[in-house]
C-alpha positions in Angstrom: -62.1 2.6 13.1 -63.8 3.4 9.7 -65.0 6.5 8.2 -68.3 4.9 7.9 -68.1 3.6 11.2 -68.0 7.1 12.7 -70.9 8.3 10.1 -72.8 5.1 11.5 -71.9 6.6 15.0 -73.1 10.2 14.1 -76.4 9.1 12.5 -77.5 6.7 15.8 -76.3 9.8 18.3 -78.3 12.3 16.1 -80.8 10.2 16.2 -80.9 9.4 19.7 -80.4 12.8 20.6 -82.8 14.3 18.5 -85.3 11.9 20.2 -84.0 12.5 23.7 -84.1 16.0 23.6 -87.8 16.1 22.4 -88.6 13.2 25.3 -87.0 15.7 28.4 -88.5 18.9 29.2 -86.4 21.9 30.6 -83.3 21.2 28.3 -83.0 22.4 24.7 -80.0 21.4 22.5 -79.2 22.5 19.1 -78.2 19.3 16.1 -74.9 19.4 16.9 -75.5 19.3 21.0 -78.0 16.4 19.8 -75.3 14.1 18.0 -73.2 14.7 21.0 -75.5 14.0 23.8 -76.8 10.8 21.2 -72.6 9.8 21.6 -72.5 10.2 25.0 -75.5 8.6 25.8 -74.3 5.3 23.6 -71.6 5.1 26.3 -73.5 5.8 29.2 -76.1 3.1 28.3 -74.0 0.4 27.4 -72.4 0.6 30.6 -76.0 0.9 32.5 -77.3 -2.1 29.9 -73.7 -4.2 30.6 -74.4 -3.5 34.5 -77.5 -4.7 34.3 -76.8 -7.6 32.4 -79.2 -6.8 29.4 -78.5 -7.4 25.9 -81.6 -6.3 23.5 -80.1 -7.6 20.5 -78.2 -6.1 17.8 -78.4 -3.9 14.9 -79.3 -0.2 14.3 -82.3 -0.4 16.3 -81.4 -1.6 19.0 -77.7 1.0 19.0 -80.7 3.4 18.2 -82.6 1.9 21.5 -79.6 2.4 23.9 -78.5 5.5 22.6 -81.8 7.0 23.6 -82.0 5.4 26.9 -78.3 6.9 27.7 -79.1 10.2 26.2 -82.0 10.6 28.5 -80.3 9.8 31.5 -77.6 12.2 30.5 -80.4 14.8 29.8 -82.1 14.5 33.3 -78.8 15.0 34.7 -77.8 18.0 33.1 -81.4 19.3 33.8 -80.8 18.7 37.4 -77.1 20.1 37.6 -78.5 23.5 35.5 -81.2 23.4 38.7 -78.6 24.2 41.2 
């Protein structure tokens, strides 16, 4: 793995995150809990894209595109654990 292969990964998950967190309600995160959630949401929706059998094509946009979708499932999830 690069070094600007991580900054590539940094700038989608802020990105996504950033995005994510101003889509869900009831959850605020700060930049650096945005970049993270936008990583962990990268994973989480390639798996749920790869289950699903969807590939929406490939570039920035569309890392951007299932970064966002991950971090938002990620976000309702925390919203509803913080519930309990």
């Amino acid at each position: 793995m690069s070094l600007e292969q991580v900054v590539v990964w940094v700038i989608v998950g802020g990105i996504a995150g950033v995005l994510a967190d101003a889509f869900i309600t009831g959850i605020r995160v700060d930049l650096i809990g945005a970049i993270i959630v936008g990583i962990l949401g990268a994973f989480i929706g390639g798996w749920i894209f790869g289950l699903l059998g969807i590939a929406i094509g490939s570039g920035i946009l569309s890392d951007i595109i299932v970064s966002f979708i991950g971090a938002v499932v990620l976000l309702l999830i925390l919203r509803s654990l913080r519930r309990l």
